[in-house]
C-alpha positions in Angstrom: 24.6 -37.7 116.0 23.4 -41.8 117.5 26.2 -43.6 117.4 26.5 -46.2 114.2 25.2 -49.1 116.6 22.5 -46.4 118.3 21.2 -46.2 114.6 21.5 -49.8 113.6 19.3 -50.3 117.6 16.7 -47.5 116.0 16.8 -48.6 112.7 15.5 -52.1 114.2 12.9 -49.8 116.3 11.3 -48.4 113.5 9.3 -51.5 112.0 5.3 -51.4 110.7 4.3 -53.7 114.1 5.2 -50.3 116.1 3.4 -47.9 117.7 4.9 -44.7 116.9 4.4 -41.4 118.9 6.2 -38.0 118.3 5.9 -35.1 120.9 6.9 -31.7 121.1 7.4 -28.9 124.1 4.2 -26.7 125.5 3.4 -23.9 123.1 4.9 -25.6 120.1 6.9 -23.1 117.5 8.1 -23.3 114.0 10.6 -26.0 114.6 8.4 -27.8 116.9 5.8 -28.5 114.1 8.2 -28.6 111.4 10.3 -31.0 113.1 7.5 -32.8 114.2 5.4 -33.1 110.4 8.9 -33.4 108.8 9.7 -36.7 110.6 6.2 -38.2 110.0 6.0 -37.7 106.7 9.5 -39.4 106.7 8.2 -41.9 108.4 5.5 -42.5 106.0 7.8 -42.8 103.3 9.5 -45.9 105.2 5.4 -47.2 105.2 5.2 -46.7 109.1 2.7 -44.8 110.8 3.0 -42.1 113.4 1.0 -39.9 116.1 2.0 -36.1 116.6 1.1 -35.0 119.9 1.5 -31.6 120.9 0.8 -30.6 124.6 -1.3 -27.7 123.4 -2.5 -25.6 120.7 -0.2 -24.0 117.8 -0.4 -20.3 115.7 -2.4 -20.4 112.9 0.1 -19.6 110.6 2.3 -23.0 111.2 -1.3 -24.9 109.8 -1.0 -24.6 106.5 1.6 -27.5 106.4 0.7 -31.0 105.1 -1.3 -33.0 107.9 -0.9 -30.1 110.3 -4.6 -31.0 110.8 -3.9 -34.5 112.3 -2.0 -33.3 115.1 -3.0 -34.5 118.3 -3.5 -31.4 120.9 -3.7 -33.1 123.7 -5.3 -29.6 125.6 -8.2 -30.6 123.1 -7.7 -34.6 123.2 -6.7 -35.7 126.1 -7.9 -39.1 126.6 -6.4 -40.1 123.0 -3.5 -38.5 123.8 -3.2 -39.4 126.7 -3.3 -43.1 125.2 -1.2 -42.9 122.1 1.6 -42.3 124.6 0.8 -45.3 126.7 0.0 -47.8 123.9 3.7 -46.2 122.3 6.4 -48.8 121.8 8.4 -45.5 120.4 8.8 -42.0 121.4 10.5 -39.6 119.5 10.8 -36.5 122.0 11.7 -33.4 119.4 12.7 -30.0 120.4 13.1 -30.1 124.1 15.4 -31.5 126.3 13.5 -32.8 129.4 9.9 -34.0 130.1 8.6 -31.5 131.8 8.9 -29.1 128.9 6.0 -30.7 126.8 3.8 -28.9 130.2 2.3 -30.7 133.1 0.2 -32.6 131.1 2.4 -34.9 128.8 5.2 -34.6 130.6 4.1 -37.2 133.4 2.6 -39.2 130.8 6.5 -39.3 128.8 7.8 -40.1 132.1 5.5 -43.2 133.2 5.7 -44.6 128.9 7.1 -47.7 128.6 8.3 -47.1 124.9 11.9 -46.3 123.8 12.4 -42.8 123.7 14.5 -40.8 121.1 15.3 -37.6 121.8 16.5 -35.2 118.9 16.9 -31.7 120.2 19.6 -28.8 120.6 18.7 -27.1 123.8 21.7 -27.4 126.6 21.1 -29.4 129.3 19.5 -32.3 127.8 17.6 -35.5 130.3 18.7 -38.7 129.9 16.6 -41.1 127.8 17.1 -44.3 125.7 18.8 -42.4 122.3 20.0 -39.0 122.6 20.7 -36.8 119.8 21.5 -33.3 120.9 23.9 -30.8 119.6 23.2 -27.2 120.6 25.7 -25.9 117.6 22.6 -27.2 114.9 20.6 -23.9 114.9 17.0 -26.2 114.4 15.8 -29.2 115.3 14.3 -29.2 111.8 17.9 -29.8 110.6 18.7 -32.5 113.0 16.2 -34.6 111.7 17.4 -34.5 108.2 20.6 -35.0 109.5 18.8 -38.0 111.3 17.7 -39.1 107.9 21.1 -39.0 106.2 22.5 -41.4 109.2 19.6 -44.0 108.3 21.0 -43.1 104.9 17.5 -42.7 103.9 18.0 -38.9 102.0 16.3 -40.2 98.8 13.0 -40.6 100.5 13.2 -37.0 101.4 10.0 -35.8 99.1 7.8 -32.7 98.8 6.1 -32.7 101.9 8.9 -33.4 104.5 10.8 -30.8 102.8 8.2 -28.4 102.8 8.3 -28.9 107.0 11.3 -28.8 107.7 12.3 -26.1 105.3 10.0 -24.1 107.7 11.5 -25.6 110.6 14.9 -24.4 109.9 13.8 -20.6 108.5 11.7 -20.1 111.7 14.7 -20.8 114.3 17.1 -19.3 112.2 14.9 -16.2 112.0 15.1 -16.7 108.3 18.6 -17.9 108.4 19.8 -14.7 109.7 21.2 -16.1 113.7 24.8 -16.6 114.2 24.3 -20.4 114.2 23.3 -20.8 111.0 25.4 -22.4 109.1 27.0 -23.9 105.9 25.9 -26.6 106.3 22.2 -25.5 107.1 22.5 -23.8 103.7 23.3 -26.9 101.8 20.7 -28.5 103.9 17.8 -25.7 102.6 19.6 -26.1 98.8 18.7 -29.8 99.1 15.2 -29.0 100.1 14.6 -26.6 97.5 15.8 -28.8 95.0 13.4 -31.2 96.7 10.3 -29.0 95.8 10.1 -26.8 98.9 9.5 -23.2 97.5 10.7 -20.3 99.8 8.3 -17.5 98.4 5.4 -19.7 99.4 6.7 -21.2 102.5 7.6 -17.4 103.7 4.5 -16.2 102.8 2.0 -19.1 104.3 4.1 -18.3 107.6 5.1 -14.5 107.8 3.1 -12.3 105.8 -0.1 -13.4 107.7 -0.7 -10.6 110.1 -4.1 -9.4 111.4 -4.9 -6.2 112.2 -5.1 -7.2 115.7 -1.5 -8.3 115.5 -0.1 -5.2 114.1 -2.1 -3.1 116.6 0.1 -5.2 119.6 3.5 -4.2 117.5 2.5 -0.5 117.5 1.8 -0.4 120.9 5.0 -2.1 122.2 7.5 -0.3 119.7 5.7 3.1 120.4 6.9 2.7 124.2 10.3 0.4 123.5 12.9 1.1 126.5 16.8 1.1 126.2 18.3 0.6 129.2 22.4 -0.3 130.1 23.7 2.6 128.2 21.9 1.3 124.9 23.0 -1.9 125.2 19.7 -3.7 126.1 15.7 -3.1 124.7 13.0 -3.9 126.4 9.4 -4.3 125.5 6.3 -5.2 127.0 2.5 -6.4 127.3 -0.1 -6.4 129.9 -3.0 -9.0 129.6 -6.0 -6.4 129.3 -4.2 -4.9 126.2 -3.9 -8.3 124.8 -7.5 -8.9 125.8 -8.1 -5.4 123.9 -6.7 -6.2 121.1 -8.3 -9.8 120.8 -4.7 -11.4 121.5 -4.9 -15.0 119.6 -1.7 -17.5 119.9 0.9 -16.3 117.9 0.3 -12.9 117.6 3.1 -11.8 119.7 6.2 -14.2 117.7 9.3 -12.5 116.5 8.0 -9.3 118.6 11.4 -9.6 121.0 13.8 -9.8 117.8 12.7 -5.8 116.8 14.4 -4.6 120.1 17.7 -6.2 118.3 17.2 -4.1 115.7 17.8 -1.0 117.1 21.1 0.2 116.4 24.0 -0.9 119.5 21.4 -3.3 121.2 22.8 -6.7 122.3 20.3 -7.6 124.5 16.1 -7.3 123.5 13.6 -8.7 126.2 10.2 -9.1 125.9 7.9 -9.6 128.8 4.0 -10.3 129.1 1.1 -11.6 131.2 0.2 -14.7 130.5 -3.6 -14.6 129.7 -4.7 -16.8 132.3 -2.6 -17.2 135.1 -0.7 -14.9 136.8 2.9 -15.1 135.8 5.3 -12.9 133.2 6.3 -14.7 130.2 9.6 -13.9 128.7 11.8 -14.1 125.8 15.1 -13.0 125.4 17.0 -12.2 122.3 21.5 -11.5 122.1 24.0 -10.8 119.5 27.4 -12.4 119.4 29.1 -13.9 122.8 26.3 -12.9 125.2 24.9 -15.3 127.1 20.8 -14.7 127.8 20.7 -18.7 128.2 22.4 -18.6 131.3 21.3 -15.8 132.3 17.8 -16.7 132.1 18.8 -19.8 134.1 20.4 -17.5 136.9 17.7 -15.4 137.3 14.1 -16.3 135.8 13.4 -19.7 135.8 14.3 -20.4 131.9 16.9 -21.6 129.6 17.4 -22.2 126.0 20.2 -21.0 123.9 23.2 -18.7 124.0 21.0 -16.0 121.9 17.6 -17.4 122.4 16.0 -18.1 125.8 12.9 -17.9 127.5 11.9 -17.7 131.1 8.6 -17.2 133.7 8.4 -15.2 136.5 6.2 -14.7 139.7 5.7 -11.0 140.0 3.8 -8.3 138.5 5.2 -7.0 135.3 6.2 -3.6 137.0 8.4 -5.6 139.2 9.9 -8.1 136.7 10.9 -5.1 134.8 12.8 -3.6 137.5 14.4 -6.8 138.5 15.3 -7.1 135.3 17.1 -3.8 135.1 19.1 -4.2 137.7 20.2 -7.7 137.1 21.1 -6.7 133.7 23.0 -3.8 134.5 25.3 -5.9 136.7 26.2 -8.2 133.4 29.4 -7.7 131.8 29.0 -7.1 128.3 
């Protein structure tokens, strides 16, 4: 957490003559927009105004949450985004830990802003900026910011709509609190937002029970041809761009697909690769159980990073050949 002078510096920051501006990374998630709509509604509450920024378009099924339709996408908007960011006296950089995750776009523009920047995030690794909150032991950012709010000692202002974000925030990361990180205290963090009006049967329902039939025709495809490799340690799964084409791919479609190659009974490791839709590069997401590492292993060997159990990477070559080097990184691993 900010120091006690860090937050009596923010708390000075945060006044209704400033320009506020929060951004999140490139293909915003669950805790990105959560995060994100759970500290401007805060910040609302305090009577201050704030611009949410996202470097490009979200999943449907994070837009039912309040304001979700004010969100700047700066894909969409660039000149006002574009802007916002330069006109900020303060940044509040959420879920990501360096600039040039929010894509090539808003990261330059982060870099070049004079404004103070906050950064609240639990990603390893994190850049330096003016404040710096990062704790990779927090299993959501969703959770930092309340813890954020409890510093300014500010929890009463917590109302229906910030705990209706971050609520979602926190179930999304935790993969509905179910990852080794999630903790007691993220418990008596959700209690406090229930109690706050947040209702987990709608919340889980506006989020997850929102497939299409396009969707589900993706998950047959993959689990109908699921690979386990390194003696049934390690699932893989995978997508070529014509089947997403053929199956009317939209953004989203493809979340939580890595987690069902942890399901299968001895796996520690699940990978996911696919073809990005437009450019030619493998996009990948890797899932672990317990001690094993697919942060830094990611790092090692495919241009990613993330957490000890959750990571993502990008690689150059065809899919056929990011699947063989990943089997034979993988089976060199010790675990």
């Amino acid at each position: 957490m900010f120091t006690p002078s860090e937050i009596s510096e923010i708390k000075k920051l945060l006044t209704p003559d400033k320009k506020i501006v929060i951004i999140t990374h490139h293909n915003p998630d669950g805790d990105a927009i959560g995060s994100s709509l759970g500290l401007k509604h805060f910040l609302k509450q305090k009577g201050l105004e704030a611009d949410v920024i996202v470097p490009n378009d979200f999943p449907k099924f994070l837009k039912w949450m309040p304001e979700s339709k004010k969100i700047i996408i700066a894909d969409y908007k660039r000149k006002v985004a574009g802007e916002a960011i330069y006109n900020a006296d303060v940044i509040f950089i959420l879920d990501f830990n360096a600039s040039h995750r929010s894509g090539n776009l808003v990261g330059p523009w982060i870099e070049k802003a004079r404004a103070k920047k906050i950064l609240i995030d639990h990603h390893q690794q994190p850049e330096d900026f003016d404040f710096v909150y990062s704790d990779v032991t927090v299993p959501a950012t969703s959770q930092m910011i309340y813890h954020f709010i409890q510093a300014l000692e500010e929890e009463d202002k917590v109302d229906l709509e910030i705990a209706e974000c971050l609520y979602t925030g926190i179930m999304t990361d935790t993969g509905g609190f179910r990852f080794r990180s999630t903790s007691a205290s993220t418990h008596r963090i959700v209690a406090n937002l229930i109690e706050k009006g947040a209702d987990p049967a709608m919340i889980t329902s506006n989020t997850w029970d929102t497939n299409t039939v396009s969707r589900l025709h993706l998950l047959a495809l993959i689990l109908g041809r699921i690979e386990v490799v390194k003696d049934g340690k390690v699932a893989i799964l995978w997508l070529k761009r014509d089947e997403l084409k053929e199956f009317g791919f939209q953004k989203g479609d493809t979340e939580g697909f890595v987690n069902y190659g942890l399901s299968i009974m001895g796996t520690q490791v699940s990978a996911f690769f696919m073809e990005d839709l437009y450019e030619d590069f493998i996009k990948i997401s890797f899932r672990s159980k317990e001690d094993v590492d697919v942060n830094q292993f990611s790092r090692n060997h495919f241009n990613g990073g993330g957490h000890i159990n959750a990571a993502g990477g990008k690689y150059m070559k065809s899919i056929e050949e990011t699947i063989e080097d990943f089997k034979e990184k993988i089976e060199k691993e010790d675990f």
